[in-house]
C-alpha positions as CSV (number, residue, x, y, z in Angstrom):
1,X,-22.8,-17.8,38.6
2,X,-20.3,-19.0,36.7
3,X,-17.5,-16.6,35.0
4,X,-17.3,-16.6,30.8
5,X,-13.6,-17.5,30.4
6,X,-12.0,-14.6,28.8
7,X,-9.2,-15.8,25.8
8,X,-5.5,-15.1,26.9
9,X,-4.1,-14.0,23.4
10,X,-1.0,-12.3,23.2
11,X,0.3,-10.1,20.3
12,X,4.4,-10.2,19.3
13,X,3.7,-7.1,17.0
14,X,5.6,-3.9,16.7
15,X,4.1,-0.7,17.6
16,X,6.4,1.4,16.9
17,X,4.8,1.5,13.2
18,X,1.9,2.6,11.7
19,X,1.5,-0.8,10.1
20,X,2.1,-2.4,13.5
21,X,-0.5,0.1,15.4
22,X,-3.2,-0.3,13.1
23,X,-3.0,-4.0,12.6
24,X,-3.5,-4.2,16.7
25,X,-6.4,-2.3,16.7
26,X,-8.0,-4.7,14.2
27,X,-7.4,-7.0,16.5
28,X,-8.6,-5.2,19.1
29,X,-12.1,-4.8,17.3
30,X,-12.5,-8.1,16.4
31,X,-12.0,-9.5,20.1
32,X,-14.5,-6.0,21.3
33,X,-17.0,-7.5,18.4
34,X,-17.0,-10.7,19.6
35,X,-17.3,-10.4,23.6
36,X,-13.8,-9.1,24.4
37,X,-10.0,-10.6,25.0
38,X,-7.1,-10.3,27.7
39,X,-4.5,-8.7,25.3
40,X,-1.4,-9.2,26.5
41,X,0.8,-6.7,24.6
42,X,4.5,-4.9,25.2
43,X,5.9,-1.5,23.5
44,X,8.4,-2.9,21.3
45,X,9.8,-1.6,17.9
46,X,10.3,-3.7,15.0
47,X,13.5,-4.7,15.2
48,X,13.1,-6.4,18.4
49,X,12.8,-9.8,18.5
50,X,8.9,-10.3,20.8
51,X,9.2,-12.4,23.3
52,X,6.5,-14.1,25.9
53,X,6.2,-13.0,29.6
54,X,7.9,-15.8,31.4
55,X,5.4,-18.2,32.9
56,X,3.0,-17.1,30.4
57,X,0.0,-19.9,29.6
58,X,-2.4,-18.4,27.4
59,X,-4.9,-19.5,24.6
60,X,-3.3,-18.1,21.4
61,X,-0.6,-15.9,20.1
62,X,-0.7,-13.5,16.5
63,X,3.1,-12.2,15.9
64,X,5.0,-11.0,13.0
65,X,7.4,-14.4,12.0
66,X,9.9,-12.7,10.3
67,X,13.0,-15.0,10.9
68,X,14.1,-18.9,11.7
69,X,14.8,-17.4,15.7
70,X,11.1,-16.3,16.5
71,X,10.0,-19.6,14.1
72,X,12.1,-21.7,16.3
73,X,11.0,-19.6,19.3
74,X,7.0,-19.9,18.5
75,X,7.2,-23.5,17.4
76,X,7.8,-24.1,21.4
77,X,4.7,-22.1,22.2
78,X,2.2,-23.4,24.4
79,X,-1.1,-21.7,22.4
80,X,-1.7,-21.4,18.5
81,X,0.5,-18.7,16.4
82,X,-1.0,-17.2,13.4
83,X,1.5,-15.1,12.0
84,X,1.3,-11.5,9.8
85,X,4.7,-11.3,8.3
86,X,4.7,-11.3,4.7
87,X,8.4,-13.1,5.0
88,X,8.3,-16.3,3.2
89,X,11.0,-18.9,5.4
90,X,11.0,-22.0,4.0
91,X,9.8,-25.3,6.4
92,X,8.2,-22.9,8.4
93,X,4.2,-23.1,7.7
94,X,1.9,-21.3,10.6
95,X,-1.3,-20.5,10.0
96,X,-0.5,-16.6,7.7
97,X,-2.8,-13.4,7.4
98,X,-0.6,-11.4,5.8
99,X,-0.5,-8.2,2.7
100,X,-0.9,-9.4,-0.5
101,X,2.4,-7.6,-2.2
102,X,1.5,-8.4,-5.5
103,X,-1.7,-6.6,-5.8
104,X,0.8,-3.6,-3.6
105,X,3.3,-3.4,-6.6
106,X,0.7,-3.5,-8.8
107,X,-1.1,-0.7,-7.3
108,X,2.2,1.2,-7.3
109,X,2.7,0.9,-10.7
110,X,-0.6,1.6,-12.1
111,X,-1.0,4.7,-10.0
112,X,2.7,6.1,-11.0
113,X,1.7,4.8,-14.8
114,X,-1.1,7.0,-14.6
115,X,1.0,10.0,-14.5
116,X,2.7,9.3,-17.2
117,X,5.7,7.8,-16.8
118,X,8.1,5.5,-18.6
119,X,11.1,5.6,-16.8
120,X,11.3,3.5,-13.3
121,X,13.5,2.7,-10.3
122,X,13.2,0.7,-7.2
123,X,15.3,1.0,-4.0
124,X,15.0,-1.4,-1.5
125,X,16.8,-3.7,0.6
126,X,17.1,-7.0,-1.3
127,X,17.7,-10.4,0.3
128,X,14.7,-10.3,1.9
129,X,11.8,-12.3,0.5
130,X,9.0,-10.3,1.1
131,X,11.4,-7.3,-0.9
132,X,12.0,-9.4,-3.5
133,X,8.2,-10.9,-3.8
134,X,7.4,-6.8,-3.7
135,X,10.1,-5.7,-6.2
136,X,9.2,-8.9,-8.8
137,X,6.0,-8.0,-8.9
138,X,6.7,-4.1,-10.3
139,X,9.2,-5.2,-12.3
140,X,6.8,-7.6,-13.9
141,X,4.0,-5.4,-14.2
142,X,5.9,-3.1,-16.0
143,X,7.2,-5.5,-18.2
144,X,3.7,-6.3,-19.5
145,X,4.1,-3.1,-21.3
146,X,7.3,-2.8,-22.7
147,X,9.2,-0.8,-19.6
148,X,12.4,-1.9,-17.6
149,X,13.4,-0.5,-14.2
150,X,16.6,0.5,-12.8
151,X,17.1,-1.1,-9.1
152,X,19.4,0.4,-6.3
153,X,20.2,-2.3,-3.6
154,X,20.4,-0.8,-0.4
155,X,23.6,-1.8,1.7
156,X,22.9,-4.1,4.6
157,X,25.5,-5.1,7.4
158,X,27.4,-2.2,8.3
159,X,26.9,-0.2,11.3
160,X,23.7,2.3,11.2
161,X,25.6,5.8,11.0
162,X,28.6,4.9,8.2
163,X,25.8,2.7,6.2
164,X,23.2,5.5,6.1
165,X,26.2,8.1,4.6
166,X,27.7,5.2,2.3
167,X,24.0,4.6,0.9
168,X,23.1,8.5,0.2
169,X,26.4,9.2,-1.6
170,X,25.9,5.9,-3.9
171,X,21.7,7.1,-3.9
172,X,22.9,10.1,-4.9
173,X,24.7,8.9,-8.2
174,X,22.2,6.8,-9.0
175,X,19.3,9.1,-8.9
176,X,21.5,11.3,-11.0
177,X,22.0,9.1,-13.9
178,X,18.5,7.6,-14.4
179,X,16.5,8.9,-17.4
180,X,14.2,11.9,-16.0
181,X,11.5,12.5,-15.4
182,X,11.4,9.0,-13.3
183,X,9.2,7.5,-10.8
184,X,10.9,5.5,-7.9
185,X,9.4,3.1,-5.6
186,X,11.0,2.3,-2.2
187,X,10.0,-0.9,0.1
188,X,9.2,1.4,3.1
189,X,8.1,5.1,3.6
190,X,11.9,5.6,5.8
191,X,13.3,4.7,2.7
192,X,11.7,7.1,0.9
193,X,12.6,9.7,3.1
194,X,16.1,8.6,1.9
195,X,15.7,9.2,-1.7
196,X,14.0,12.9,-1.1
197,X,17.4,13.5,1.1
198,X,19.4,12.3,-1.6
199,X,17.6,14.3,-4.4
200,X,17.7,17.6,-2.0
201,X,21.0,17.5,-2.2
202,X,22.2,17.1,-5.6
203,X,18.9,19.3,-6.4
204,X,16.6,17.8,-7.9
205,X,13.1,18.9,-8.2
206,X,10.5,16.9,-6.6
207,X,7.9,15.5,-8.2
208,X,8.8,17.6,-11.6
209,X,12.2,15.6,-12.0
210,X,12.1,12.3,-9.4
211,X,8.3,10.8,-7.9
212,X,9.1,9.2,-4.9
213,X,6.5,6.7,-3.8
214,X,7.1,4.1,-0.7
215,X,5.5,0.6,-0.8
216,X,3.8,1.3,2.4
217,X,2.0,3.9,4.1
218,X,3.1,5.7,7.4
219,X,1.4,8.6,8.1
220,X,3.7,9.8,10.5
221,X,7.0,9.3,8.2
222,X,5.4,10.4,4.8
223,X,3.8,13.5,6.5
224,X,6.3,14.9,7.9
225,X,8.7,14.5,4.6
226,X,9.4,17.7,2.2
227,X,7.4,17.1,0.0
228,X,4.8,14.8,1.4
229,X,5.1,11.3,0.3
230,X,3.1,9.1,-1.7
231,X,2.6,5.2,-0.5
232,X,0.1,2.1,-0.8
233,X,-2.2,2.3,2.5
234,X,-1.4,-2.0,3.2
235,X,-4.8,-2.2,5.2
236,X,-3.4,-3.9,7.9
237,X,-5.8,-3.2,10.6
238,X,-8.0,-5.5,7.8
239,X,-4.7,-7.9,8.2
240,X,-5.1,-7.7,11.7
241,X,-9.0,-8.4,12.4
242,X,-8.6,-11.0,10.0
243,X,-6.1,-13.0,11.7
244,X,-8.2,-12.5,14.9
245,X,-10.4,-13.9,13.2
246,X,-8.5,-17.1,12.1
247,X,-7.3,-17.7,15.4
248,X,-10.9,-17.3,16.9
249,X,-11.6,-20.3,14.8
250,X,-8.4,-22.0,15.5
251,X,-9.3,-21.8,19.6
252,X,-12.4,-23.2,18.7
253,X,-11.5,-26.2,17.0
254,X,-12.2,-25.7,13.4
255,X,-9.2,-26.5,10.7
256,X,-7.8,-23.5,8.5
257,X,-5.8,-24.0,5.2
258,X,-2.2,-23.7,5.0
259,X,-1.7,-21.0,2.7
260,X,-1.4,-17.6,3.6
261,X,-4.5,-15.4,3.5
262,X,-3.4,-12.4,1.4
263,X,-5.3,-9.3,2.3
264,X,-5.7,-6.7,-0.6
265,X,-4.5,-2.8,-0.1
266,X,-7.1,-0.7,-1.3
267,X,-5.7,2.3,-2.4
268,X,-2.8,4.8,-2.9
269,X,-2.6,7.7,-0.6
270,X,-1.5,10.2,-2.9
271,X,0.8,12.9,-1.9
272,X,3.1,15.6,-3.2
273,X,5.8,13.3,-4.0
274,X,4.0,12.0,-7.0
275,X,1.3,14.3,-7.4
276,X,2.8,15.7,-11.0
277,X,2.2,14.7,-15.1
278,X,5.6,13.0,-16.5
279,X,4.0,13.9,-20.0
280,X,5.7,16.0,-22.9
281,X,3.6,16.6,-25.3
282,X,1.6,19.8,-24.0
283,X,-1.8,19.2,-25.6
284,X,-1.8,16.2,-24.0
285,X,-0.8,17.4,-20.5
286,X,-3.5,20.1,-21.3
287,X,-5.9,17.2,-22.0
288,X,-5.5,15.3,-18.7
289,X,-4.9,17.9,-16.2
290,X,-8.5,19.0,-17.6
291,X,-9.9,15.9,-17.2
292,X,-8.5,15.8,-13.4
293,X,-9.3,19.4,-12.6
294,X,-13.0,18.7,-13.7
295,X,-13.7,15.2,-13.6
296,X,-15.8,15.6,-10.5
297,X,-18.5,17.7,-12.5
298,X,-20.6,16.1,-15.5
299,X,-18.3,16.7,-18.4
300,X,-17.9,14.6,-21.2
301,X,-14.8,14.2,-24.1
302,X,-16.6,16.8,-25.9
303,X,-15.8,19.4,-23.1
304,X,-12.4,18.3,-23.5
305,X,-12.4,18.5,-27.1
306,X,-13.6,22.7,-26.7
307,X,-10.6,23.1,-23.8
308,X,-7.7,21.4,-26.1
309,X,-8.8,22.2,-29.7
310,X,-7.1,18.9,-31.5
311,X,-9.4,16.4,-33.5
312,X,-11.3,13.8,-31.0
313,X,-9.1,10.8,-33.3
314,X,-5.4,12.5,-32.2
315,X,-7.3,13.1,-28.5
316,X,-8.1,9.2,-28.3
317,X,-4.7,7.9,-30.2
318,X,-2.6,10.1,-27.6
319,X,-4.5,9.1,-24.5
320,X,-3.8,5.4,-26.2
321,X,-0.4,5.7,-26.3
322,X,0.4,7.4,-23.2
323,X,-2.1,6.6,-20.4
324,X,-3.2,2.9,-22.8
325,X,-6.9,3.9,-22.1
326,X,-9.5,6.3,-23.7
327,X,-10.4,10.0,-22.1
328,X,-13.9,8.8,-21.7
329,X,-12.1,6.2,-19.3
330,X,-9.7,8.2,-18.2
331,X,-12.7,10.9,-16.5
332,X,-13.9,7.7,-15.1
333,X,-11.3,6.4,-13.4
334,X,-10.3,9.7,-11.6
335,X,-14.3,9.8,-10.6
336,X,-13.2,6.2,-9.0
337,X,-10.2,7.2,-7.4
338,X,-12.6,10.3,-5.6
339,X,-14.7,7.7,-4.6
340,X,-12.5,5.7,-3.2
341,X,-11.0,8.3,-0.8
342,X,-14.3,9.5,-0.1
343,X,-15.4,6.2,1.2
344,X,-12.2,5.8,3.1
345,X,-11.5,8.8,4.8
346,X,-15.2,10.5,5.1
347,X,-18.5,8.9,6.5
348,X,-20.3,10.6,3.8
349,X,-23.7,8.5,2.4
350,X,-22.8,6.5,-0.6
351,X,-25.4,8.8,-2.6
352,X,-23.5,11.5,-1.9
353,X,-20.5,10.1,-2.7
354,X,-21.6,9.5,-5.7
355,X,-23.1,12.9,-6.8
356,X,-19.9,14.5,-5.3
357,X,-17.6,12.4,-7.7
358,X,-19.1,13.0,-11.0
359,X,-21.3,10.6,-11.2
360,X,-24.9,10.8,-12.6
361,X,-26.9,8.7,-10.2
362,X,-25.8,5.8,-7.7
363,X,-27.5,3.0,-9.9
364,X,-24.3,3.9,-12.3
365,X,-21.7,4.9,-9.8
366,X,-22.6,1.4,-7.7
367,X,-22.2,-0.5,-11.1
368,X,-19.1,1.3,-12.4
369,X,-17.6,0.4,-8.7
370,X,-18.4,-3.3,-8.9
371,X,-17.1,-3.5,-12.2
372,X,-13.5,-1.7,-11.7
373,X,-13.2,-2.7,-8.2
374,X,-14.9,-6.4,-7.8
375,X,-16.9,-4.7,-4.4
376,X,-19.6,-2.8,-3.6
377,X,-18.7,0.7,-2.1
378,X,-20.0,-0.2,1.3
379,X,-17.9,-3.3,0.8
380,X,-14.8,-1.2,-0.2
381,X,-15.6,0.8,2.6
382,X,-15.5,-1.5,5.5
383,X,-12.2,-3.1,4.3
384,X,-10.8,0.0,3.6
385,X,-11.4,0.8,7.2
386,X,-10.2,-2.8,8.7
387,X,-13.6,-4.6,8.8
């Protein structure tokens, strides 16, 4: 009997990160799902260049391409690359299953313009392109609405120890003199860690004063931070059994285009560091910390009408002008955001989900989903989970 040959596929991923982790074991399901690979796979971290095991002559290689070196390096390879680095190198063009940053800083923005507020700064590590691709894009969807933000560059070049104090006393200064209360967004969850530092020590109050929110999610980092941090869960175990997937079809023959696939996060994980209102106006605040304190039971803009006695015209003018949607849309998209942590995190029935988020029946609830979300919630469900 005649052995199945088994695919040689090696993986230049960091997994020293959450992002790196999970994005291997999307790959590892993908290969289980479709009669198994020899992984070939080193502990690295992410600053380390990946590197083959000399003499190595297998079928196919996915590894983050982050610089001209490992393009140079992979070019020479002797198996297809597909790459899941979100860095953009011009002349360089392997196959790309990558996060689609845009739809990232969007999420960012909508979740932190949600809370209320008008008053934004980014802190990041600029000269990179998948940074600036990131920081663009929040600068741009807050620009559709009128509101600027404030950017701190973080220093880059110096030795770790002197750069890291250099950076918190001028993160310090500028956390100081931005307009409070104000939401900043960090490229990374270590660099969030920074800004909580920095606001601990000239004491600030976190969230009341400064929402920290990092453009990724590691669980580890934003866990273990004080407060807990908010950041954009990137699916990449989705990134990861996708580009399996691509090089599957590259090992077989079949052509793939040249751009980049761009994989869609799928939700905020919210946290203490932005779990506050940035709203002054006190009926207001009343209003939507009602409608988020009960929007999981039936009520209606009538029972928030008889728990904030204003007239139902000031109720929807106000929500208007702060949150630029109605109450009665406003109880619906918290009943979303329920749902979409439900399907997530829990392996609870979508009927239940449904019943357990506000909604009236799952006819509604799987029409309301479609329409805000574009999938169905068993759809959402398996990409939320890498699938």
């Amino acid at each position: 009997m005649t052995l199945r040959h088994c695919p040689q596929i090696a993986l230049l991923v960091d997994t020293a990160t959450d992002w790196g982790r999970r994005m291997i074991r999307g790959i590892a399901r993908y290969a289980q799902e479709n009669g198994g690979w020899d992984i070939w796979l080193e502990e690295r971290c992410q600053q380390a260049p990946g590197r083959l095991p000399p003499g190595w002559r297998g079928d196919g290689i996915i590894a983050r391409v982050a610089d001209r070196a490992m393009a140079r390096y992979l070019a020479a390879a002797p198996a297809p690359v597909v790459n899941v680095s979100s860095a953009r190198i011009p002349g360089v063009h392997f196959p790309t299953v990558t996060a689609d940053l845009r739809a990232a800083a969007r999420l960012a923005a909508g979740h932190l313009l949600d809370q209320g507020f008008r008053h934004f700064g980014y802190f990041a590590p600029l000269g990179l392109s998948f940074v600036e691709i990131h920081y663009q894009s929040f600068v741009e969807n807050l620009a559709e609405i009128g509101l600027e933000c404030s950017l701190f560059p973080a220093r880059r070049g110096a030795g770790p120890a002197s750069a890291w104090q250099r950076r918190q006393e001028d993160l310090q200064q500028w956390v100081r003199e931005l307009p409070k209360p104000v939401a900043i967004v960090t490229w990374t969850s270590e660099r969030g860690r920074e800004v909580l530092y920095a606001c601990r020590a000239i004491g600030l109050l976190v969230p009341e004063q400064v929402a920290v929110m990092g453009g990724d999610e590691d669980s580890l980092l934003c866990e273990t931070c004080n407060p807990s941090l908010s950041g954009v869960a990137l699916t990449s175990a989705r990134i990861g059994y996708e580009a399996a997937a691509l090089l599957d079809r590259l090992l077989h023959g079949k052509k793939c285009s040249s751009e980049p696939i761009l994989i869609e996060p799928t939700r905020v994980i919210v946290r203490q560091s932005t779990d506050t209102l940035a709203v002054e106006d006190q009926d207001l605040a009343r209003a939507i910390a009602f409608i988020r304190v009960n929007a999981l039971t039936p009520i209606q803009v009538s029972d928030v009408l008889r728990a904030v006695p204003v007239s139902r015209s000031w109720l929807e003018r106000r929500f208007q002008e702060a949150l630029g949607r109605s109450p009665a849309e406003e109880i619906r998209r918290v009943r979303l955001e329920r749902t979409k942590q439900l399907l997530a995190e829990t392996d609870m029935p979508v009927p239940q989900v449904a019943s357990s988020s506000g909604f009236g029946s799952r006819e509604y609830f799987a029409h309301a989903f479609k329409q805000a979300t574009g999938l169905t919630p068993r759809e959402f469900r398996k990409r939320a989970r890498g699938g």
